[in-house]
C-alpha positions in Angstrom: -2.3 -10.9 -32.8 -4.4 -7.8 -32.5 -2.4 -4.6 -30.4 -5.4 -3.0 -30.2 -5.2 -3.1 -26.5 -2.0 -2.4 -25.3 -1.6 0.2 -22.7 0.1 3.2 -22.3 1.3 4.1 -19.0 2.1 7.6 -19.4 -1.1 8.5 -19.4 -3.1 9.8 -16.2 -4.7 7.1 -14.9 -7.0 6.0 -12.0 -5.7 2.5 -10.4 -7.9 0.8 -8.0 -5.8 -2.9 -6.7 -7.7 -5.5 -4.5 -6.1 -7.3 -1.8 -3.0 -4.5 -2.3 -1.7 -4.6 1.4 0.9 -7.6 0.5 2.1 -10.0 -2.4 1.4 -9.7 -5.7 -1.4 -6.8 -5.1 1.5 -4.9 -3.6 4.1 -5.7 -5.7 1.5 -4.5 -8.7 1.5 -1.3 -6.9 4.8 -0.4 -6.6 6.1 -1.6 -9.5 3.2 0.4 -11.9 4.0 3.6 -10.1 7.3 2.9 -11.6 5.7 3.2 -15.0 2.8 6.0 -14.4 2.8 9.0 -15.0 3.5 10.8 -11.8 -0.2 12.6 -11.7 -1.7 9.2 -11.6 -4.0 8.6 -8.7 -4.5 4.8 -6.8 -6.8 3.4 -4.4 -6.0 0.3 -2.4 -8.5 -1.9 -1.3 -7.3 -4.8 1.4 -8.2 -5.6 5.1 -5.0 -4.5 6.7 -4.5 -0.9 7.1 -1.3 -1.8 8.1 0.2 -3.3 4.7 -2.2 -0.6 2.8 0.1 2.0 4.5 2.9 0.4 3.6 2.1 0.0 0.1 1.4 3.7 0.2 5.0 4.0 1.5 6.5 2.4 -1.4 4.4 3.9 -3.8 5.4 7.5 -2.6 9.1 6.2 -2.6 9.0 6.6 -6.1 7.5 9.5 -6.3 5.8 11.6 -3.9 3.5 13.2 -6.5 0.8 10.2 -6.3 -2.3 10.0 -5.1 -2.7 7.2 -3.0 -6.3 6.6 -0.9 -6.5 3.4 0.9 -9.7 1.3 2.2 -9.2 -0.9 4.9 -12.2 -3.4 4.5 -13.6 -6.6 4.5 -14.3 -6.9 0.6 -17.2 -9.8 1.5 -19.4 -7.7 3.8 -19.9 -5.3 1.4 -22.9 -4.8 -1.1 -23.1 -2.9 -3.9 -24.0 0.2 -3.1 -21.2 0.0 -0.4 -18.7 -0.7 -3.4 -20.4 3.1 -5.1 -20.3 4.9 -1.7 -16.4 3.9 -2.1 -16.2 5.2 -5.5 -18.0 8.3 -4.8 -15.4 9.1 -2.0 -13.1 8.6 -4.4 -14.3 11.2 -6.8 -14.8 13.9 -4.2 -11.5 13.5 -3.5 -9.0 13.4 -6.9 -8.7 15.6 -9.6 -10.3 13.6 -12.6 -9.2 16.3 -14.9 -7.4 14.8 -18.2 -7.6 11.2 -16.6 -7.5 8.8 -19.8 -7.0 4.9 -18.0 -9.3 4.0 -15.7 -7.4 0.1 -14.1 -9.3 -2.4 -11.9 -6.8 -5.0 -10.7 -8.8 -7.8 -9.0 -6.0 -10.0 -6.7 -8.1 -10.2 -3.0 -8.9 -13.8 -2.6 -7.6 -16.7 -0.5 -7.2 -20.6 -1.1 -10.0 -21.7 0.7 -10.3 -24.9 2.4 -7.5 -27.5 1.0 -9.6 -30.5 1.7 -11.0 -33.5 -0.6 -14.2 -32.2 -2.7 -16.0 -34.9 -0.9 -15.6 -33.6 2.6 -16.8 -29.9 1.5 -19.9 -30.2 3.3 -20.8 -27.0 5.5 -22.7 -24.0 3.4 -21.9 -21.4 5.8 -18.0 -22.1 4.3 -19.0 -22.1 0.5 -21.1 -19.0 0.8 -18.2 -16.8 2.7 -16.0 -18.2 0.4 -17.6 -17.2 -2.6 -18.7 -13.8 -1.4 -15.1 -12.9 -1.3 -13.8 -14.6 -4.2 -16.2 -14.2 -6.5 -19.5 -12.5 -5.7 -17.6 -9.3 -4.2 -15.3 -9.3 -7.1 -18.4 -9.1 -9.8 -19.7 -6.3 -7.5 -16.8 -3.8 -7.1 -15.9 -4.7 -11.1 -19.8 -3.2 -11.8 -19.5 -0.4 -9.5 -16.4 0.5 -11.0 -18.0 0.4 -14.4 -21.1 2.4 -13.5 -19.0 5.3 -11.6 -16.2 5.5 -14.1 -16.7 4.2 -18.0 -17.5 7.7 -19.0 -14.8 9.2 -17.6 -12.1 7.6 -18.9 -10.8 6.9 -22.7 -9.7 3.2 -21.7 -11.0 0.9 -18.8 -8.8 -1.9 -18.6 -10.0 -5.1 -16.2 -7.3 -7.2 -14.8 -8.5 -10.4 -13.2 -5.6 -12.8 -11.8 -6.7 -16.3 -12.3 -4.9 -19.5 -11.5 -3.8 -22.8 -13.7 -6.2 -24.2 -10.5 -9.3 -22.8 -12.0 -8.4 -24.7 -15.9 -6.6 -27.7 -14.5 -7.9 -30.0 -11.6 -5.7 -30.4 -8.1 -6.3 -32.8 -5.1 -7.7 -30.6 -2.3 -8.2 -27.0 -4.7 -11.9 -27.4 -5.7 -12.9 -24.8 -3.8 -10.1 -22.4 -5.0 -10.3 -23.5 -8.4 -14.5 -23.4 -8.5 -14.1 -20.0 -8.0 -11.3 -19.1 -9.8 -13.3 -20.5 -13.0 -16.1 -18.6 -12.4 -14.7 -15.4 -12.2 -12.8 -16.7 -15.8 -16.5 -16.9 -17.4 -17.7 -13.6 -16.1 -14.3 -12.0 -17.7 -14.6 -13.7 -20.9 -18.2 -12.8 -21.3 -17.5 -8.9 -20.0 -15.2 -9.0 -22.9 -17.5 -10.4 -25.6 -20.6 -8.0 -24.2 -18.1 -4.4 -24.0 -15.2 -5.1 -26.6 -14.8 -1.0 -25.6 -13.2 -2.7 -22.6 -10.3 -4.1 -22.2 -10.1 -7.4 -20.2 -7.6 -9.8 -19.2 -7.1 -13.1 -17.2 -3.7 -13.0 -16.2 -2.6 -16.3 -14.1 1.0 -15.5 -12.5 2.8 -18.8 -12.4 3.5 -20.5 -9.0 4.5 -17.4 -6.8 6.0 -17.3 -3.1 3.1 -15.8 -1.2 1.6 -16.4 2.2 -0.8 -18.9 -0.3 1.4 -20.7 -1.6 3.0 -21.5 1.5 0.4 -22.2 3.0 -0.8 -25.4 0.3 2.6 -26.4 1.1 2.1 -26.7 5.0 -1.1 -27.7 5.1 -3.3 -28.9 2.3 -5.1 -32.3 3.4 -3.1 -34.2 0.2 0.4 -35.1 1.0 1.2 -35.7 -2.7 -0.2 -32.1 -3.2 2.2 -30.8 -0.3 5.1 -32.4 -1.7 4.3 -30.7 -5.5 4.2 -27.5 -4.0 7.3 -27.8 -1.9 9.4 -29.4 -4.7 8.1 -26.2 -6.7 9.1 -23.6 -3.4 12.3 -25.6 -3.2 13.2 -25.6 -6.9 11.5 -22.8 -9.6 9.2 -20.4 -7.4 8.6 -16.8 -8.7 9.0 -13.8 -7.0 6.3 -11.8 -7.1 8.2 -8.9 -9.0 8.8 -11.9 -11.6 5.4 -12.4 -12.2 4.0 -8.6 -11.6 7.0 -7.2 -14.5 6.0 -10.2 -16.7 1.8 -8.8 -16.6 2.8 -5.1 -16.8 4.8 -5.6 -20.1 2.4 -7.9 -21.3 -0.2 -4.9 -20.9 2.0 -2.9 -22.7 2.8 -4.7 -25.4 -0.9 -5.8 -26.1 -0.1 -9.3 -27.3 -3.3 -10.8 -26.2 -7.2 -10.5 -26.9 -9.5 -8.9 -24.8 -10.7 -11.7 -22.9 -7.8 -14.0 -23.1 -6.6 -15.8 -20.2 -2.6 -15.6 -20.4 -0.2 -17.9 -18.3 3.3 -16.3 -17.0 4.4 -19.4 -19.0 2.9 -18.9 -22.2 5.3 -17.6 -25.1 3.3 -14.9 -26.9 
């Protein structure tokens, strides 16, 4: 396979995480700043200003040199130009000097409504569910695009994905509709700007306020029982998954555009 786009994480970068305030957005955080070098800048993008400051915390744990802005914010009420007034008050405030990787980690999202396909009836719920899952996430991806391609040497695009969105699960549709769109829009990024570099990652089954909550209350009890045998038995950790994606990156083992499983041997 092509190694054309590994990373290197020594390099200055600029690392802008959705949904960074817990799980695996967090645990991306911290454990890159482990890797970075230390002139690195990140911006954290989540609802809670409360996790974002503690993900600032434990970024600055490793070392205090960082630059870490945080955005409390509802990612769906936002339109484009909100995502570029974001961006903009990010470069009036860093030192873009020698910055060579520009990262966009896209991990906001939640699991929807765990109900038979049939029952998924109301608009008002599909549109609020796809403005955070899939329309926001196409917006602040562009935006990100138009402020910094030309500032940067490498833009690399992380979008975690799910199995949900390739394989079909009692009560996910709603999840895994979206999770397959934003698949598509990644895979033709890819093919459009092979200057990028793109990946799908999907981190395995991962204990998360998510996970657990398919497990107390999806509709399906066979679905339930799955996901409890999995909590019960061979859940990840989120630094399990997060270390298994940052080597990957660095190693390069993948095509841009791919969609890589925590499972897959490569």
């Amino acid at each position: 396979m092509a190694t054309s786009v590994a990373v290197n994480f020594s390099k200055k970068s600029l690392i802008v995480i959705t949904g960074a305030s817990k799980g695996i957005g967090q645990t991306i955080a911290v454990e890159i700043s482990k890797r970075l070098d230390t002139s690195s800048i990140f911006v954290l993008l989540a609802r809670s200003m409360d996790g974002l400051e503690e993900t600032k915390n434990r970024i600055l744990e490793t070392d205090k040199s960082f630059t870490v802005l945080t955005f409390a914010i509802d990612l769906s009420s936002i339109d484009f130009g909100g995502y570029i007034e974001i961006f903009n008050e990010v470069l009036k405030s860093i030192d873009n000097a020698n910055m060579e990787y520009g990262y966009l980690f896209h991990n906001a999202g939640h699991v929807g409504d765990l109900k038979q396909a049939s029952e998924l009836v109301d608009l008002k719920t599909w549109k609020s569910y796809f403005d955070l899952n899939l329309f926001s996430v196409i917006l602040i991806n562009n935006a990100f695009l138009q402020k910094f391609k030309d500032l940067f040497t490498r833009i690399v695009i992380i979008n975690i994905t799910s199995l949900v969105g390739r394989q079909p699960f009692a009560n996910m549709s709603m999840y895994g509709s979206a999770k397959a769109s934003r698949d598509i829009f990644f895979k033709v990024l890819a093919l459009e700007q092979p200057e990028f570099t793109v990946l799908n990652y999907s981190p395995g089954p991962v204990l998360t306020d998510m996970f657990n909550s398919i497990c107390d209350s999806a509709e399906s009890l066979d679905l339930r029982r799955s996901f409890q045998e999995i909590r019960n038995t061979s859940i990840l950790s989120a630094s399990q998954t997060v270390t298994k994606l940052l080597n990957l990156l660095e190693e390069g083992k993948y095509k841009s555009g791919d969609t890589v499983d925590y499972f897959d041997r490569i």
